[in-house]
VEXTOR-181311 format. One record per residue: residue number from 1; residue in three letters; x, y, z of N, C-alpha, C in turn. Coordinates in Angstrom, 3 decimals, m for minus. Example, Ala and Ser with C-alpha at 12.3 -4.5 7.8 and 13.67 -1.06 7.14 Angstrom:
2
<rec><k>1</k><r>ALA</r><n_east>13.190</n_east><n_north>m5.690</n_north><n_up>7.800</n_up><ca_east>12.300</ca_east><ca_north>m4.500</ca_north><ca_up>7.800</ca_up><c_east>13.200</c_east><c_north>m3.300</c_north><c_up>7.800</c_up></rec>
<rec><k>2</k><r>SER</r><n_east>12.850</n_east><n_north>m2.250</n_north><n_up>7.080</n_up><ca_east>13.670</ca_east><ca_north>m1.060</ca_north><ca_up>7.140</ca_up><c_east>12.900</c_east><c_north>0.030</c_north><c_up>7.870</c_up></rec>
This chain:
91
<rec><k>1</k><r>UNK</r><n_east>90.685</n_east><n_north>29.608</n_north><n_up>166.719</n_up><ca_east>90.783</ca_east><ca_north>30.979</ca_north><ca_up>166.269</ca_up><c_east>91.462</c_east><c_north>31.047</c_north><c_up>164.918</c_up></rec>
<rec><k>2</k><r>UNK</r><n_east>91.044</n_east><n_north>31.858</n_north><n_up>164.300</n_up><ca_east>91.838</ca_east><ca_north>32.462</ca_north><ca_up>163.104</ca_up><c_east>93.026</c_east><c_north>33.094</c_north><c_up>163.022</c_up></rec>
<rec><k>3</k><r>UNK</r><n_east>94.000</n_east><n_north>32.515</n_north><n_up>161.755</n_up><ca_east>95.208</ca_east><ca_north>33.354</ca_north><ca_up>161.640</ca_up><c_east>95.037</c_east><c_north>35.158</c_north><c_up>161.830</c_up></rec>
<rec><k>4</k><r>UNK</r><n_east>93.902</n_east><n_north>35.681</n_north><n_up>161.149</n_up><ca_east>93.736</ca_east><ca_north>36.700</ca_north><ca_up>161.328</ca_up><c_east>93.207</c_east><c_north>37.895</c_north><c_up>162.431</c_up></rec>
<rec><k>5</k><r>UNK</r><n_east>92.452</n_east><n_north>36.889</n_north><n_up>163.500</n_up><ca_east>92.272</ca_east><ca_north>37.390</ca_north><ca_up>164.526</ca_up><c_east>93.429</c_east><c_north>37.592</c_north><c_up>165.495</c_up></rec>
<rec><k>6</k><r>UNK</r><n_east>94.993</n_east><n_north>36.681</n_north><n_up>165.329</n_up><ca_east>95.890</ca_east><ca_north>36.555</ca_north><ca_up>166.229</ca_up><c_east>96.867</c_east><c_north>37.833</c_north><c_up>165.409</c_up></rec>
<rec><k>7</k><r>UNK</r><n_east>96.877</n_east><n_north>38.087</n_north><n_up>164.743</n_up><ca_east>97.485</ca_east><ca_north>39.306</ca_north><ca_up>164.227</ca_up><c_east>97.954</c_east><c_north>40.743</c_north><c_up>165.007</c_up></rec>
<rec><k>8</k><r>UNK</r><n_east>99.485</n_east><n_north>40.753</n_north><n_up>165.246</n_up><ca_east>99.328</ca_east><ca_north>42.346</ca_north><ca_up>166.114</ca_up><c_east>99.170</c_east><c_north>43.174</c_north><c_up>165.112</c_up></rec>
<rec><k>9</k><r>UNK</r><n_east>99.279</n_east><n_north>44.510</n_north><n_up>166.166</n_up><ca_east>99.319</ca_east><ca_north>45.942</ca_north><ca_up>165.150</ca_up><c_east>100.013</c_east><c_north>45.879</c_north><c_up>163.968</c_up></rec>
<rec><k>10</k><r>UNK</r><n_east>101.910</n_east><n_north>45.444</n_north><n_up>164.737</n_up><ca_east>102.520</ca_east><ca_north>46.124</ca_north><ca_up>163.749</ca_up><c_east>102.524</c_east><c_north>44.970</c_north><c_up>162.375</c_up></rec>
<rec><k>11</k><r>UNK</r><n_east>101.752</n_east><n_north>44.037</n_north><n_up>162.229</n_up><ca_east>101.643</ca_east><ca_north>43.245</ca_north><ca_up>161.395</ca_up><c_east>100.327</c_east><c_north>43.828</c_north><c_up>160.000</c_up></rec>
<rec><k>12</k><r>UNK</r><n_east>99.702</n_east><n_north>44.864</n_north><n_up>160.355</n_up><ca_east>98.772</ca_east><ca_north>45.326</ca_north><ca_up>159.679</ca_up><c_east>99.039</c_east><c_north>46.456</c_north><c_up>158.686</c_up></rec>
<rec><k>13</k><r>UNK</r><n_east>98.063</n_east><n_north>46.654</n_north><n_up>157.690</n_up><ca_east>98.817</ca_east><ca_north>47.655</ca_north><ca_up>156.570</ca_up><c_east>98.254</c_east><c_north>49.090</c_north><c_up>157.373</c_up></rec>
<rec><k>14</k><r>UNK</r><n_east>97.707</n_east><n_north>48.984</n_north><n_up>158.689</n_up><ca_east>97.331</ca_east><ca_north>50.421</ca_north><ca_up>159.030</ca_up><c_east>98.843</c_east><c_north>50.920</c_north><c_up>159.678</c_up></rec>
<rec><k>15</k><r>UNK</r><n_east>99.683</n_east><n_north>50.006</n_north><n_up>160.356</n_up><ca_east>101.072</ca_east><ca_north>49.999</ca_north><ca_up>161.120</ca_up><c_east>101.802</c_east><c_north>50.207</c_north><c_up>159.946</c_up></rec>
<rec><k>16</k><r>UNK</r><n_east>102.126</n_east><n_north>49.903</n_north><n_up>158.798</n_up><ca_east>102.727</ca_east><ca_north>50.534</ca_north><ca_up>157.035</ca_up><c_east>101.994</c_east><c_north>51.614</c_north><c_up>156.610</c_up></rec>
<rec><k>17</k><r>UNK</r><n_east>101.166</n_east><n_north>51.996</n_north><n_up>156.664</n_up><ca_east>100.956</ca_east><ca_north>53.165</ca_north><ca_up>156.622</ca_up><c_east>101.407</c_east><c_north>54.021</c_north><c_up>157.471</c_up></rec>
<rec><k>18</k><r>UNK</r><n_east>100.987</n_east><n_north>54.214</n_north><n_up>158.765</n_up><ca_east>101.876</ca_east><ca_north>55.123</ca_north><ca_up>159.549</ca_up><c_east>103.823</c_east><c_north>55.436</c_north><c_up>159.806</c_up></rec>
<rec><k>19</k><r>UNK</r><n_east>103.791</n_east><n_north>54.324</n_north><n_up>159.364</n_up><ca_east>105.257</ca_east><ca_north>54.116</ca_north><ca_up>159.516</ca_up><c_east>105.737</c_east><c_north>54.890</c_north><c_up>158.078</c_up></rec>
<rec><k>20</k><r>UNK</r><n_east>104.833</n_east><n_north>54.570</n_north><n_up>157.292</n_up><ca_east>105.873</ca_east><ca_north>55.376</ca_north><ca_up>155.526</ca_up><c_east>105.249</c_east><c_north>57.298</c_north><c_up>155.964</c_up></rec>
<rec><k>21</k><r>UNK</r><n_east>104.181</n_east><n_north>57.355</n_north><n_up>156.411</n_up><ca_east>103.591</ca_east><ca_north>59.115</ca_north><ca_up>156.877</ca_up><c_east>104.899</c_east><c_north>59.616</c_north><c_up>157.741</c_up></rec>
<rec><k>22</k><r>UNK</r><n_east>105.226</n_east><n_north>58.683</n_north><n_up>158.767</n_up><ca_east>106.259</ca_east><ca_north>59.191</ca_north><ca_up>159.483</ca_up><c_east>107.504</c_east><c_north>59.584</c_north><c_up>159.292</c_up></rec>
<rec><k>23</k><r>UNK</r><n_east>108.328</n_east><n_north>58.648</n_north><n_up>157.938</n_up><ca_east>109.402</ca_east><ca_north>58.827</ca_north><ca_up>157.087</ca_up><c_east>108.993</c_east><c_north>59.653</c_north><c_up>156.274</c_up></rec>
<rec><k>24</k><r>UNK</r><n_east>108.040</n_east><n_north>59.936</n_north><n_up>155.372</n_up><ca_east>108.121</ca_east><ca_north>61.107</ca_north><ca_up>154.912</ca_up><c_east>107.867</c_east><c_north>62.410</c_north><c_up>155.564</c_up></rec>
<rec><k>25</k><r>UNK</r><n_east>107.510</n_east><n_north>62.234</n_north><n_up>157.253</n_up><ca_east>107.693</ca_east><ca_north>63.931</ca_north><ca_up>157.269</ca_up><c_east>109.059</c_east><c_north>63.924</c_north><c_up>157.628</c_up></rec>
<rec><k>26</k><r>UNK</r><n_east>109.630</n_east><n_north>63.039</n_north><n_up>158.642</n_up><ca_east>111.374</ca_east><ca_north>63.262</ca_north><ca_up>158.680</ca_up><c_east>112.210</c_east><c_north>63.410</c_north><c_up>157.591</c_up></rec>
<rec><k>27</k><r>UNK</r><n_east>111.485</n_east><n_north>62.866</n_north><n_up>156.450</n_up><ca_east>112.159</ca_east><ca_north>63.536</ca_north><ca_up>155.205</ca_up><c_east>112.123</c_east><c_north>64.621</c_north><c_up>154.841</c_up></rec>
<rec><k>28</k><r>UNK</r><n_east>110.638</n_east><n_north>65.338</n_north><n_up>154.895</n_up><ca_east>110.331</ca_east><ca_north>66.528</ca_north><ca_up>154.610</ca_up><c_east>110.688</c_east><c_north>67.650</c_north><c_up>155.469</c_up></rec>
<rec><k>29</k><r>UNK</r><n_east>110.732</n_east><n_north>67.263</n_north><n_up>156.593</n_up><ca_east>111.606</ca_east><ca_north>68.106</ca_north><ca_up>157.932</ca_up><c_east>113.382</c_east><c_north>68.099</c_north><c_up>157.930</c_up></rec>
<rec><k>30</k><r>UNK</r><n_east>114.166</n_east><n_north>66.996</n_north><n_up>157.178</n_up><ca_east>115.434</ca_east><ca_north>67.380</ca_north><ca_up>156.730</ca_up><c_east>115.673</c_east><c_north>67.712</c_north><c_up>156.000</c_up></rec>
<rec><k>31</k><r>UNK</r><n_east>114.557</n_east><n_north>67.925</n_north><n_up>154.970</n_up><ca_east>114.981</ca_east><ca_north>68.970</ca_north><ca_up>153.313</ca_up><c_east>114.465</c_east><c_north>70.341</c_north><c_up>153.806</c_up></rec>
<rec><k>32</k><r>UNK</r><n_east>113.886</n_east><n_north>70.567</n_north><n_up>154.470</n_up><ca_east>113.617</ca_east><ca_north>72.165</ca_north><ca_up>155.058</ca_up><c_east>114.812</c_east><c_north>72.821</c_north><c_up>155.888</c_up></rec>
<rec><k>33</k><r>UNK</r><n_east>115.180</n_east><n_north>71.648</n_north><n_up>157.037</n_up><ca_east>116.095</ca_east><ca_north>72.191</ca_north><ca_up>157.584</ca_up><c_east>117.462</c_east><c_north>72.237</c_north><c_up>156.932</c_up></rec>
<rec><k>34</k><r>UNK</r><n_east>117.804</n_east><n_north>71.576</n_north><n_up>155.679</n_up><ca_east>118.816</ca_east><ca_north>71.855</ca_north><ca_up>154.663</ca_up><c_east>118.741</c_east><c_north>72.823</c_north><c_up>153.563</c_up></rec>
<rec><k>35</k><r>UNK</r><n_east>117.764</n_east><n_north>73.823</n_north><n_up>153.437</n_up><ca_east>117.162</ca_east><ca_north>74.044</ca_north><ca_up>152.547</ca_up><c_east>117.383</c_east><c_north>75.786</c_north><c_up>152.959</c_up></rec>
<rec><k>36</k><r>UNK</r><n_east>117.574</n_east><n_north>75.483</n_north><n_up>154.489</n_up><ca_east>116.869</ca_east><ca_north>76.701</ca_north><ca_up>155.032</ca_up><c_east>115.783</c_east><c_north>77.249</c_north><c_up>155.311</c_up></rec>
<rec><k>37</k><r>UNK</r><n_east>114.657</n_east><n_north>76.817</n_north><n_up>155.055</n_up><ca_east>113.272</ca_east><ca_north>77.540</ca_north><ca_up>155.337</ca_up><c_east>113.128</c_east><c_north>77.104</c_north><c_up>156.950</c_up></rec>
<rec><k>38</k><r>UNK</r><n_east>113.696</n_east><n_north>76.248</n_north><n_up>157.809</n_up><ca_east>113.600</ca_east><ca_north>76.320</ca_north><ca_up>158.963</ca_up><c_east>114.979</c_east><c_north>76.704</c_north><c_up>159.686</c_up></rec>
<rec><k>39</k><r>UNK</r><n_east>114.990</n_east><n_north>77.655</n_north><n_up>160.258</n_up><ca_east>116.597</ca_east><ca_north>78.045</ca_north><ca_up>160.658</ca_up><c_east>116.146</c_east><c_north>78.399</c_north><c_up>162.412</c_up></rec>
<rec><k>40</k><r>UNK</r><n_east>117.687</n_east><n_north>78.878</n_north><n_up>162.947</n_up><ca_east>117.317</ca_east><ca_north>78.872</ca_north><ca_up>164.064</ca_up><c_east>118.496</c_east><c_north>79.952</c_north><c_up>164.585</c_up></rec>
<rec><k>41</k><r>UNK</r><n_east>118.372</n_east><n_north>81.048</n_north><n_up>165.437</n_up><ca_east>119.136</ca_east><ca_north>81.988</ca_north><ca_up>165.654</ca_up><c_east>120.452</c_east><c_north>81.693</c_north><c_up>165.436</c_up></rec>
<rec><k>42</k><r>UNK</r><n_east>121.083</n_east><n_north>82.064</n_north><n_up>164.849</n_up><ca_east>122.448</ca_east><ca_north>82.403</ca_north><ca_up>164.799</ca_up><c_east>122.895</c_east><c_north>82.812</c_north><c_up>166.008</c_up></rec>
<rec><k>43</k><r>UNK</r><n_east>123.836</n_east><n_north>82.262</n_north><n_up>166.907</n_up><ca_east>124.683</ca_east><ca_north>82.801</ca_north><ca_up>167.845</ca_up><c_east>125.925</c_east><c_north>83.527</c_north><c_up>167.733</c_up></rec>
<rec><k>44</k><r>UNK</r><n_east>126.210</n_east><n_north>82.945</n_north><n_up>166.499</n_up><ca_east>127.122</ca_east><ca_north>83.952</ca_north><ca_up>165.615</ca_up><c_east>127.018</c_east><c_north>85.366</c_north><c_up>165.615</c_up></rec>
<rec><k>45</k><r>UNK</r><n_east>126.054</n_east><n_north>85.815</n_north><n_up>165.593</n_up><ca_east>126.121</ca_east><ca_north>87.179</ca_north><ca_up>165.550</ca_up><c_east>125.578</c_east><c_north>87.979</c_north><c_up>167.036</c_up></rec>
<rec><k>46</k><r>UNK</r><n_east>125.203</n_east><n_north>87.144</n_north><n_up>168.260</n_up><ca_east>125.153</ca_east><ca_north>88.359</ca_north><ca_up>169.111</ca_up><c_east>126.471</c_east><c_north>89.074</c_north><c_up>169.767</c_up></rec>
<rec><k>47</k><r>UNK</r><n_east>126.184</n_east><n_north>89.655</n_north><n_up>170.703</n_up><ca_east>126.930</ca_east><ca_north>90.232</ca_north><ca_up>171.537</ca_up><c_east>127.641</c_east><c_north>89.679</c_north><c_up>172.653</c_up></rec>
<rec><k>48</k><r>UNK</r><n_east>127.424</n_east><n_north>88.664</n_north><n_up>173.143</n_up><ca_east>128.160</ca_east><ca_north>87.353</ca_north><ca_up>173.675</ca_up><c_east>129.335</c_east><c_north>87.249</c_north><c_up>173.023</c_up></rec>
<rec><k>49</k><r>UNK</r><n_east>129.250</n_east><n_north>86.773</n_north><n_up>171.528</n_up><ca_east>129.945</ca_east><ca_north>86.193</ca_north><ca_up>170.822</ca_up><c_east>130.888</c_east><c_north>87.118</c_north><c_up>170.178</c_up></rec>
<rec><k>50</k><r>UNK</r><n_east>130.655</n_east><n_north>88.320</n_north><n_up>170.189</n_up><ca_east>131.588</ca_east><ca_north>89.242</ca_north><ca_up>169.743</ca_up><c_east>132.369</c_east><c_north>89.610</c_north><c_up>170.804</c_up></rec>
<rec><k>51</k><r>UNK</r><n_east>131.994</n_east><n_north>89.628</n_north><n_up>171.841</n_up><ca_east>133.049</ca_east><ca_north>90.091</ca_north><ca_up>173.381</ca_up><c_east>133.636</c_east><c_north>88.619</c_north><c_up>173.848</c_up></rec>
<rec><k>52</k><r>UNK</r><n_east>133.208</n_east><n_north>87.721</n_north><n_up>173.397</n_up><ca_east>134.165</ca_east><ca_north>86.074</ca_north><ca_up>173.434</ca_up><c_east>135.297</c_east><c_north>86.572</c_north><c_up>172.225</c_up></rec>
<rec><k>53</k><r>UNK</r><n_east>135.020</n_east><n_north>86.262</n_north><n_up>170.972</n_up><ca_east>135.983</ca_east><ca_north>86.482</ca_north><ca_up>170.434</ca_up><c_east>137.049</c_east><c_north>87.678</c_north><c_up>170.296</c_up></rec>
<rec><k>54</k><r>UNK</r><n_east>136.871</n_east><n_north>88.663</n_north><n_up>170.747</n_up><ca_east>137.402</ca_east><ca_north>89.838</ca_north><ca_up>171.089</ca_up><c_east>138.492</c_east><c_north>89.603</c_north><c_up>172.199</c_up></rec>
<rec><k>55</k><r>UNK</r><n_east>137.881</n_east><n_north>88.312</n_north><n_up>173.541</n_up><ca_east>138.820</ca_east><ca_north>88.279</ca_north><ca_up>174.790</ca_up><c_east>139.728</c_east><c_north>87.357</c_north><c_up>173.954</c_up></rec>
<rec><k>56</k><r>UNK</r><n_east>139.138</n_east><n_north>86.117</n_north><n_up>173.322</n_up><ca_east>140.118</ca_east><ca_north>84.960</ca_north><ca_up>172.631</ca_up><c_east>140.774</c_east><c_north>85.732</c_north><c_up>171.961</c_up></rec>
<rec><k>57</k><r>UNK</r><n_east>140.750</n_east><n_north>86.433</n_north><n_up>170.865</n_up><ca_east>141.697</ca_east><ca_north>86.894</ca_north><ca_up>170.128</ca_up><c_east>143.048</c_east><c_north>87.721</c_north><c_up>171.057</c_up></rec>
<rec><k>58</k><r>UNK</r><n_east>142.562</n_east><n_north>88.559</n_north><n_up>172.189</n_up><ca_east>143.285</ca_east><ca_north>89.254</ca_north><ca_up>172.592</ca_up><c_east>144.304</c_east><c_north>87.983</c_north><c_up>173.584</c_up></rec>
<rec><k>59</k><r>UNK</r><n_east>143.744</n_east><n_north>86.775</n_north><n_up>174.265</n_up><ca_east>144.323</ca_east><ca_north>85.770</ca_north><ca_up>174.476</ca_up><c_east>145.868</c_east><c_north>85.068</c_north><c_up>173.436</c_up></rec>
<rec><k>60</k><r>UNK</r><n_east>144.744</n_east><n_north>85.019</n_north><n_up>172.844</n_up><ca_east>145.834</ca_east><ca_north>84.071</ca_north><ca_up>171.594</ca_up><c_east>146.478</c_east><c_north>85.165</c_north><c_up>171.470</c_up></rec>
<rec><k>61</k><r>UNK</r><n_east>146.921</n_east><n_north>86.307</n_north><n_up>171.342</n_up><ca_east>148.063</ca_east><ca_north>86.947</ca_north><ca_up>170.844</ca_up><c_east>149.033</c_east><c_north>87.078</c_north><c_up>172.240</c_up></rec>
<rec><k>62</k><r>UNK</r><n_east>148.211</n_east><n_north>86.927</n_north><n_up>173.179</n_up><ca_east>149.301</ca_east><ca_north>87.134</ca_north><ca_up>174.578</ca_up><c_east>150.644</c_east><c_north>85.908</c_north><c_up>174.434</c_up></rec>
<rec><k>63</k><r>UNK</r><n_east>149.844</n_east><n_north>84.732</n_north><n_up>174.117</n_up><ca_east>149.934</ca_east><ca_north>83.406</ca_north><ca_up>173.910</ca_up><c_east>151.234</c_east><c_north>83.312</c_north><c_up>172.574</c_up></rec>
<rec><k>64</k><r>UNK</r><n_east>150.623</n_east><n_north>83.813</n_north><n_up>171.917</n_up><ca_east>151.777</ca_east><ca_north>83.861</ca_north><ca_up>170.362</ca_up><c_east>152.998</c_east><c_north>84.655</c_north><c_up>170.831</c_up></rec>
<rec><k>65</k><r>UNK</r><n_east>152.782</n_east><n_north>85.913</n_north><n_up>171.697</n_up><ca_east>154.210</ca_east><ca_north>86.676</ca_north><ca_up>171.819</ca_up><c_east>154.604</c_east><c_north>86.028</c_north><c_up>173.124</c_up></rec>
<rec><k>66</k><r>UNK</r><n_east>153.978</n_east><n_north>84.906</n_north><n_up>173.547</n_up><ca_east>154.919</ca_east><ca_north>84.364</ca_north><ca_up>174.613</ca_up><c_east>155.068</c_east><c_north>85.204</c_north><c_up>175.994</c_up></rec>
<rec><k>67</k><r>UNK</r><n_east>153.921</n_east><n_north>85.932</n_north><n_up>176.049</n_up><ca_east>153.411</ca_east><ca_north>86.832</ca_north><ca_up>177.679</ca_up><c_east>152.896</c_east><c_north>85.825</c_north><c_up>178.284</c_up></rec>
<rec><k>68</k><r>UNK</r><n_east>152.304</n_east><n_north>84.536</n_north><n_up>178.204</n_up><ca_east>151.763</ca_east><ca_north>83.980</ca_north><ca_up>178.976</ca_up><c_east>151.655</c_east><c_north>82.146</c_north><c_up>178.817</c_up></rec>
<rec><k>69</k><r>UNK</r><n_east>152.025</n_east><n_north>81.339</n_north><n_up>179.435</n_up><ca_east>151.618</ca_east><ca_north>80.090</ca_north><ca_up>178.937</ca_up><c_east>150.375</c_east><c_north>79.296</c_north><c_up>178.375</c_up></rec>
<rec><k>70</k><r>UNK</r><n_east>150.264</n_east><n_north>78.359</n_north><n_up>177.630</n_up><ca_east>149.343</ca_east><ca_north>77.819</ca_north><ca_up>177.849</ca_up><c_east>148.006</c_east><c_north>77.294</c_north><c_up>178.497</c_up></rec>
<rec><k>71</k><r>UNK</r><n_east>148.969</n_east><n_north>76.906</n_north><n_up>179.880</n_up><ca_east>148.119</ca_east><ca_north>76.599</ca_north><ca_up>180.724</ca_up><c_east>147.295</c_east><c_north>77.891</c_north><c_up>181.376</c_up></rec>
<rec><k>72</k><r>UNK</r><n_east>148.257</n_east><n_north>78.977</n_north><n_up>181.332</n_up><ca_east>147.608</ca_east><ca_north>80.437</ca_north><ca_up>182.285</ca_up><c_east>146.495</c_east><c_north>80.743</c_north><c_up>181.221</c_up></rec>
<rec><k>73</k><r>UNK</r><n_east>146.400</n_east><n_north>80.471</n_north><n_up>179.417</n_up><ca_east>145.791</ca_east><ca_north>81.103</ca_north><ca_up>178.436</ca_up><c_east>144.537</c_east><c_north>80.009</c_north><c_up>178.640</c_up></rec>
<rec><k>74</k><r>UNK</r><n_east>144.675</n_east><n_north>79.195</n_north><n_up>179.086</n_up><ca_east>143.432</ca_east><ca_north>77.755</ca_north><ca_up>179.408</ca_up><c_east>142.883</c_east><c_north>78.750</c_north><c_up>180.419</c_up></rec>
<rec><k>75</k><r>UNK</r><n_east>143.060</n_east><n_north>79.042</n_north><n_up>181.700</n_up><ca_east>142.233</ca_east><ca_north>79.890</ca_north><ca_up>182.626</ca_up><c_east>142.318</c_east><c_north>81.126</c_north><c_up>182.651</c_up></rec>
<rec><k>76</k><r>UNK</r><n_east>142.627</n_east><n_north>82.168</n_north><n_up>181.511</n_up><ca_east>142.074</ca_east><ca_north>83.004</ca_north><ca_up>180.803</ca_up><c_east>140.872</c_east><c_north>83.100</c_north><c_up>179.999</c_up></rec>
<rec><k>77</k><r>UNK</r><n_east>140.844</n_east><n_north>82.016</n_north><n_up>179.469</n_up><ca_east>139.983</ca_east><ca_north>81.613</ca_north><ca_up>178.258</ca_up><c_east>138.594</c_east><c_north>81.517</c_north><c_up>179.280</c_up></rec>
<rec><k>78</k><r>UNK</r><n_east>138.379</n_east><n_north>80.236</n_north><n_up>180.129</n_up><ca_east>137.431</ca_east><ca_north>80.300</ca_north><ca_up>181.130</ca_up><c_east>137.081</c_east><c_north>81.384</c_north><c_up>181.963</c_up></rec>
<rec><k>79</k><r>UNK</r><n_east>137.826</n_east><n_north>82.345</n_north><n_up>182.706</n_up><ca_east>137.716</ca_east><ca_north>83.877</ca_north><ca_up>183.084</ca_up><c_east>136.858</c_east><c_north>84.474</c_north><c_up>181.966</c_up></rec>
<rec><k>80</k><r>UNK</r><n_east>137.511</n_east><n_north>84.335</n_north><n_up>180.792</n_up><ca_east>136.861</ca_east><ca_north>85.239</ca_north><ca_up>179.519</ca_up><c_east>134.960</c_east><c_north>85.369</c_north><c_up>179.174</c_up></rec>
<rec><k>81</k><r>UNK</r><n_east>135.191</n_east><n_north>83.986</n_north><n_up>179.251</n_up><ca_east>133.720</ca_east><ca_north>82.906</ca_north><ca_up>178.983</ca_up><c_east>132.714</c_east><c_north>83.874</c_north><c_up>180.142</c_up></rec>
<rec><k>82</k><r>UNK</r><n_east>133.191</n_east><n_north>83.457</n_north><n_up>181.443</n_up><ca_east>132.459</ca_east><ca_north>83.870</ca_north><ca_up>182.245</ca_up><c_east>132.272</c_east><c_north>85.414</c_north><c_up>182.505</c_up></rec>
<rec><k>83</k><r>UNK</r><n_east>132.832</n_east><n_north>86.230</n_north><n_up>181.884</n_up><ca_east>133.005</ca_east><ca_north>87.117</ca_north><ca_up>182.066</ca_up><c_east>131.731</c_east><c_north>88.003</c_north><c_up>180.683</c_up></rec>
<rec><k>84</k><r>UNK</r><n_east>132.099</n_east><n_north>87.243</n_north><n_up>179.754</n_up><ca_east>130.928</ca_east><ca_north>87.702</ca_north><ca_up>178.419</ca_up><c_east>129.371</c_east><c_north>87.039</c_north><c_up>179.159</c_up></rec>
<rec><k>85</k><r>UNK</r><n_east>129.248</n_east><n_north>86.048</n_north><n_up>179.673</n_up><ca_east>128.078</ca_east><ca_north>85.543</ca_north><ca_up>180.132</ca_up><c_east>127.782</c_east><c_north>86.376</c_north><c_up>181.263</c_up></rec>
<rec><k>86</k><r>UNK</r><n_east>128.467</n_east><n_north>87.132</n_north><n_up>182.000</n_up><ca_east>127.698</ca_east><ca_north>87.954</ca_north><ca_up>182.928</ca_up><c_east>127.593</c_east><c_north>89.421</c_north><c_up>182.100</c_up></rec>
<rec><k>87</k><r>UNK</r><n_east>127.982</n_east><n_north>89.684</n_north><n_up>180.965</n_up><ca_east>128.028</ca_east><ca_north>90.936</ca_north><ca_up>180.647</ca_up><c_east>126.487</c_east><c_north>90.909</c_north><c_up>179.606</c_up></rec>
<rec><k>88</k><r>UNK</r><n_east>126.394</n_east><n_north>89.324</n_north><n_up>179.490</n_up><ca_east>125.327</ca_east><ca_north>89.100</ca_north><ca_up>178.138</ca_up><c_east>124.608</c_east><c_north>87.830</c_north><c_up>178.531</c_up></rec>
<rec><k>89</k><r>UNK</r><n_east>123.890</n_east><n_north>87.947</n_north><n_up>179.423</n_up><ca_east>123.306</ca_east><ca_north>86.388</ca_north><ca_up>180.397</ca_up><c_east>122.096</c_east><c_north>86.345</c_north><c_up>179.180</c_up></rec>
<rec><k>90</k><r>UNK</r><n_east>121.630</n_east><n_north>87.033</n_north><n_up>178.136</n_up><ca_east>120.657</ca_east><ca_north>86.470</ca_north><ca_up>176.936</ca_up><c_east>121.318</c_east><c_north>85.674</c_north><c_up>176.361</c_up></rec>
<rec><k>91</k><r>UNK</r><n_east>122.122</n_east><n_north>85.408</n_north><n_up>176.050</n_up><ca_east>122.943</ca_east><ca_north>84.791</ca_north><ca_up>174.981</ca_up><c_east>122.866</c_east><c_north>83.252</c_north><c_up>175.580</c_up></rec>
């Protein structure tokens, strides 16, 4: 047999070709998604996230004037969580 008949795929310029098509769309798919033209909801701005930070904030200040410990402001914080997720189960 021939050297060339024992040849695999990835030894062929059709396996370099696909392989450089493939790096350039992962290239072209991380300059979009840096770029911005591909974005993806902001969670930042629903309503979840405004009644989370609303309970945290009101937390952390219990916490700063020393109404409550640490550890009680740790299972506050989780109360809180669960508490915006049943008020906002889209999010």
């Amino acid at each position: 047999m021939s050297d060339l008949a024992e040849r695999h795929f990835l030894d062929t310029s059709a396996a370099r070709l696909l392989a450089a098509v493939i790096c350039l769309c992962a290239i072209t798919l991380m300059a979009l998604l840096q770029m911005g033209y591909i974005t993806q909801k902001s969670a930042g701005d629903g309503p979840f996230t405004q009644c989370l930070n609303e309970r945290m904030a009101k937390i952390d200040g219990m916490v700063s004037d020393g109404l409550v410990t640490e550890e009680r402001a740790a299972l506050f914080r989780s109360r809180a969580e669960a508490l915006c997720r049943s008020q906002h189960p889209a999010n």
